[in-house]
C-alpha positions, 0 to 999 in steps of 0.5 A: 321061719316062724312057727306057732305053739297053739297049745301050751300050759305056760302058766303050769307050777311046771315053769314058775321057776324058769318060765322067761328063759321058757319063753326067750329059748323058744323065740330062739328056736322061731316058736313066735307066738305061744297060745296059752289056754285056761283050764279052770276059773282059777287060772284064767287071771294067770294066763291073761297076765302072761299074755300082757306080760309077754308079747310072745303070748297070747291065751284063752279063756274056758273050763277044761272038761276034767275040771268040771267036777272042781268048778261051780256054775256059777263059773260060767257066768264069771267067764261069760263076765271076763271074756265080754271085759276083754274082747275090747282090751289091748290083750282079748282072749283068741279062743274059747279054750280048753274046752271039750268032752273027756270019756277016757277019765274014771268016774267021768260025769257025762252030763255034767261035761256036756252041760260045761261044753254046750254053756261054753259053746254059746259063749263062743257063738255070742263073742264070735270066738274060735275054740279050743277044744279037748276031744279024749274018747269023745270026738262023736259027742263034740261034733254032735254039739259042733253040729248043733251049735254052729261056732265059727270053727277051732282046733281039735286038740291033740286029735288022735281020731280017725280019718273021717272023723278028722274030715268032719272037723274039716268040714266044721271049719276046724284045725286039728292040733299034731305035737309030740305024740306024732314023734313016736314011731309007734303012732301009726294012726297019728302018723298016717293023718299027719302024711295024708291030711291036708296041710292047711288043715294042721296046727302045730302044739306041744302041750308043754309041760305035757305030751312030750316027744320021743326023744325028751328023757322022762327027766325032762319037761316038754316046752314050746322050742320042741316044735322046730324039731316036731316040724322035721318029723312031719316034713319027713313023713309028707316028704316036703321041706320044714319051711313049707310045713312051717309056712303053712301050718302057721298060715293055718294057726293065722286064719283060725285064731283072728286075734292072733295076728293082731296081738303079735305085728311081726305075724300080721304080714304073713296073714 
């Protein structure tokens, strides 16, 4: 069984003081390959330099929407710079990411996150990149843009809309990311999209450090290994074994993210 982490933040103060033994425990638990998206100019260097440092990652470059106020414009153009310097490197970016629209933050400035979203899309767009994207309070607005600026597709993070809002995504050649929220028996609207979508349309994530699952006590930081036990909750709710869920949604992760199989040889087989 090989599973993909499709989002987590390994590159958080979080794991400074543990992150290699992070790392070989979730390779222990079949979480193969790890993708580590930036949120900010600032750590765009550290999470390349954990995809060169660690065959299990990979990463993605973009400014996260509540970042947007920290940043400069002229971030944009230093990020246009270093996807163009990587495309050609032993270790490319596999997305644009993460990247989005949050309406739910106080004090949000609208435009200012769109102006950062539509910027980043046409970077993607111009380097054939998938994205990654961050979609809290906002799915409306980004498949406005989705529809504007055809990409060639991504994953809806941590997506919590609806049903046809999640067909949207779908038919935008998109995936949508299920992790830890998933586990709470008090995810009913999670719950029913995970039972009821198509399965070649889930990626799995854990958004570790965040995010955690039910059963992690507050004390306790979420990391990549918990995916081999948030595949057991979706194998129950769509009543199917975990290595078909494993199968699939790593298949899924596969044909979303094209530099991934490249960057990791054991994954290329199953591609």
């Amino acid at each position: 069984m090989i599973l993909i982490d499709t989002h987590c933040h390994l590159d958080a103060a979080e794991f400074d003081a543990d992150r290699e033994s992070v790392i070989q425990e979730a390779a222990h638990h079949q979480v193969k390959m790890m993708v580590v998206p930036a949120v900010h100019r600032k750590n765009f260097e550290p999470v390349t330099q954990l995809s060169k440092k660690y065959s299990s990652c990979a990463h993605a470059l973009g400014i996260h929407p509540m970042y947007v106020t920290s940043s400069e414009l002229k971030d944009l153009d230093f990020l246009k710079q270093e996807v163009e310097n990587q495309m050609e490197s032993e270790h490319p970016p596999v997305a644009i990411g993460e990247i989005g629209l949050d309406f739910f933050i106080a004090d949000f400035d609208k435009s200012l996150q769109e102006h950062y979203f539509i910027e980043q899309l046409k970077i993607a767009k111009e380097y054939h990149l998938p994205v990654i994207l961050h979609v809290r309070s906002a799915i409306d607005d980004i498949l406005k843009h989705l529809r504007k600026y055809k990409i060639q597709g991504g994953i809806a993070h941590a997506f919590n809309g609806s049903r046809q809002q999640a067909d949207a995504f779908i038919d935008l050649g998109f995936k949508l990311g299920f992790g830890g929220a998933l586990t709470y028996p008090r995810a009913l609207k999670i719950r029913a999209l995970v039972s009821s979508l198509p399965l070649e349309s889930i990626v799995l994530e854990t958004d570790a450090p965040d995010m955690p699952p039910e059963w992690l006590e507050k004390t306790q930081k979420n990391t990549p290994k918990e995916l081999t036990k948030i595949i057991k909750t979706i194998a129950s709710l769509r009543r199917i074994n975990e290595s078909q869920v494993a199968e699939i949604t790593t298949k899924n992760a596969l044909e979303i993210l094209p530099n991934l199989p490249k960057l990791f040889t054991p994954l290329h087989v199953l591609h």
